[in-house]
N, C-alpha and C positions, 0 to 999 in steps of 0.2 A: 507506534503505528502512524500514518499519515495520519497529519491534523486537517482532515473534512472540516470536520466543528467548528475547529479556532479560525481557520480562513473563512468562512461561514457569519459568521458572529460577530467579524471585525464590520463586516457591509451594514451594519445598522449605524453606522455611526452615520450624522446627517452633514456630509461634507462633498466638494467635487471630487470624484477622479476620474485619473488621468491612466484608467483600463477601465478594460469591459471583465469583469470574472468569470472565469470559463473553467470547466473541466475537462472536456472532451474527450473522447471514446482512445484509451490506451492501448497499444497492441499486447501480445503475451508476453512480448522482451519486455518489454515498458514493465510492464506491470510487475514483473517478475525482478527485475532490478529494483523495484520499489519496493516490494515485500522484502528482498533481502537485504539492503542499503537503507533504508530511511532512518531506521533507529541509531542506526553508526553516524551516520553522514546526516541527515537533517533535521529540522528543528520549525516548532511553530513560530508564526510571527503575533505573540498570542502579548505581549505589552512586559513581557518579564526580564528585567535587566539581563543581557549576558556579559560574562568574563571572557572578552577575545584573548587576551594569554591564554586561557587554561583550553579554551576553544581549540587554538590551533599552536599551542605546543612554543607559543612566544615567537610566532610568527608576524610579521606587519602583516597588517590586512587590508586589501582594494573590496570595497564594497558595490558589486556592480550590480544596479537594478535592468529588468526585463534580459533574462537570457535567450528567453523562444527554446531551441530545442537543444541548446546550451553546444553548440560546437566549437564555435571560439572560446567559452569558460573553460571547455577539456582542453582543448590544443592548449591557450594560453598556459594550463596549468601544469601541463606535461613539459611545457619548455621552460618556466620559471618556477623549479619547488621551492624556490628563496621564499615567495612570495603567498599570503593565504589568500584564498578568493570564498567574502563571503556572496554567496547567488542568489537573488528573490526575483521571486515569479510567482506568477499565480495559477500557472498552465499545470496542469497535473501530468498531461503526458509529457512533456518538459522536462520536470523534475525528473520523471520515468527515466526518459532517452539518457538525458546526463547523469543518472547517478550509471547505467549501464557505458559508457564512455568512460566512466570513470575507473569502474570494473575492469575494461578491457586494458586501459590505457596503465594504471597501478599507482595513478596519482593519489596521494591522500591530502591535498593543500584546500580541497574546497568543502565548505562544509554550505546548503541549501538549504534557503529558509522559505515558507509557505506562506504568502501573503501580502498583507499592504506593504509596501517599503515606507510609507509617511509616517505607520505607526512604528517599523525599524527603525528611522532614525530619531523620531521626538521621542520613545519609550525605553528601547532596549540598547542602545549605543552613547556610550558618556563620551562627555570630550574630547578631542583629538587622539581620538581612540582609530582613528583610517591612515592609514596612507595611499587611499588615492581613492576613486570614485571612478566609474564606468556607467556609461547610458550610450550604448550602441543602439543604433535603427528602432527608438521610442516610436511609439505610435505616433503619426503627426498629427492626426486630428483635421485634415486637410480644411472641412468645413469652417468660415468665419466662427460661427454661431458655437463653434466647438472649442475653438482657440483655447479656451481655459480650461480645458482638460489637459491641455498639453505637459510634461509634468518639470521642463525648463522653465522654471517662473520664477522672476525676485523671490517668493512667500518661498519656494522650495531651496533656494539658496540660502537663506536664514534660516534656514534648519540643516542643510546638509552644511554650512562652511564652521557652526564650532563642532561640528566630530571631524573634524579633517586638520591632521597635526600639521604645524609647519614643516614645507615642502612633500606635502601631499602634490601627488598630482591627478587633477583633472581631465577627463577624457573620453568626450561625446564624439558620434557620428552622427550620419542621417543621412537620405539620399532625398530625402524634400526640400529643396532649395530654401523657401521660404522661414522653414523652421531651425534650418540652417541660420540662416536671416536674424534670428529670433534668440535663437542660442548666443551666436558672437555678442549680439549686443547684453543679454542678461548678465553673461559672465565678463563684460569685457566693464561692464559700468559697478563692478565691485572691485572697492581698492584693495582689496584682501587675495587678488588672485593677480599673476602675471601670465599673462599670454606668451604663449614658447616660438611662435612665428606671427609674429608681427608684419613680417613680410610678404606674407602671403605664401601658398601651396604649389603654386605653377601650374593650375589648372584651366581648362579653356572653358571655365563656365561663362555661361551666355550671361554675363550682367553686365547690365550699361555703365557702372560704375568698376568693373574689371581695370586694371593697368594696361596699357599698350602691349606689353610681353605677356598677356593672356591670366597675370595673378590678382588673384584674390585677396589683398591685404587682411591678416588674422585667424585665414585659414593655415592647416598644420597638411604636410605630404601624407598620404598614410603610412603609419610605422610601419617595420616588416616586423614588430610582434603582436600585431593585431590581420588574426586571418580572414579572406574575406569568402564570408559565408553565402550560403545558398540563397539566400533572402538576397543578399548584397548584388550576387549575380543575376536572379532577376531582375532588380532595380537596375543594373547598367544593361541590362539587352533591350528594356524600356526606353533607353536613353535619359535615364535618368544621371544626373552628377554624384558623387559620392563625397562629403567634406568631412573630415576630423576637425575634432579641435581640441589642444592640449594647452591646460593652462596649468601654474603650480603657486601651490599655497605659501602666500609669504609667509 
């Protein structure tokens, strides 16, 4: 059954984060893909080691935190069955929508965990046990005073770069320029990662420090296997910018 409890029970821990825990009101698809999918397909994020081989059949595995209502974890997984995709979130109708996505679409590479992802990676994930990492459109936290919630931080890099095998690769988004900002430089000042465009994306973000030719030196193009979501297209009718950033684990 859905772990209420265990996602419940991890919030006493006295530490920062970088969500707000929500459950929010699921529709009857939702819900209904949860009753029948959760015990196949997901798992508590309750501190108990797991075996990603026996997990997903000796599959590499991309650990992507924050799916929201998980449409790029289904497409993604639909076009790469190479590839496992473990998903944490903490959105309950979230998990709903994507395990019904997943239903439709007849992927089985993803398997959905409930919960912190800080206690995923320091509890239940041993060593270069990933190949690769995803944090698409993370909260930004826009507020100063908030900045440390943000969940791009050195303290979060030293936890997530030893479960990441060599030539893992790395691969955030965001459309808040700033945390943009904030991203390049966290992963760009650790020797353990190489940046996949150094040369920048070709984008006409408004920085004073842009190239002449409009690029952003360390941003990445966005890939065509990362699709872009409904979150994503509100943020560009905002005028908002969209940057990736792909780096890989030496």
């Amino acid at each position: 059954m859905y772990p209420h409890r265990a996602t419940e029970e991890q919030h006493r821990e006295h530490r920062i984060r970088s969500f707000q825990p929500r459950r929010g009101r699921m529709t009857p698809a939702q819900a209904g893909a949860l009753d029948r999918h959760w015990e196949q397909w997901g798992l508590a994020i309750d501190g108990t080691p797991l075996d990603l081989g026996t997990l997903f059949g000796g599959l590499p595995v991309t650990l992507e935190i924050g799916f929201g209502m998980g449409e790029t974890t289904a497409a993604m997984a639909a076009a790469d069955p190479s590839m496992g995709i473990l998903a944490a979130d903490v959105h309950t109708p979230g998990h709903g929508n994507l395990l019904g996505m997943l239903e439709q679409s007849g992927a089985r590479n993803v398997r959905l965990a409930a919960g912190d992802a800080v206690i995923l990676l320091r509890d239940m994930l041993g060593d270069a046990s990933l190949a690769g990492l995803r944090v698409f459109f993370a909260d930004p936290w826009p507020k100063p005073k908030h900045h440390k919630r943000r969940l791009v931080q050195p303290h979060f890099l030293d936890l997530v770069l030893p479960r990441l095998a060599p030539g893992a690769l790395v691969h955030c988004a965001t459309d808040w320029e700033p945390y943009a900002e904030q991203m390049l430089d966290v992963l760009g000042a650790r020797p353990e990662l190489v940046n996949l465009h150094p040369e920048g994306d070709g984008s006409a973000w408004t920085d004073e420090e842009r190239r002449a030719d409009g690029t952003v030196p360390g941003y990445a193009p966005r890939p065509d296997w990362r699709p872009v979501t409904k979150f994503e297209r509100a943020g560009l009718a905002k005028g908002h910018v969209v940057h990736d950033l792909l780096f890989r684990k030496i």
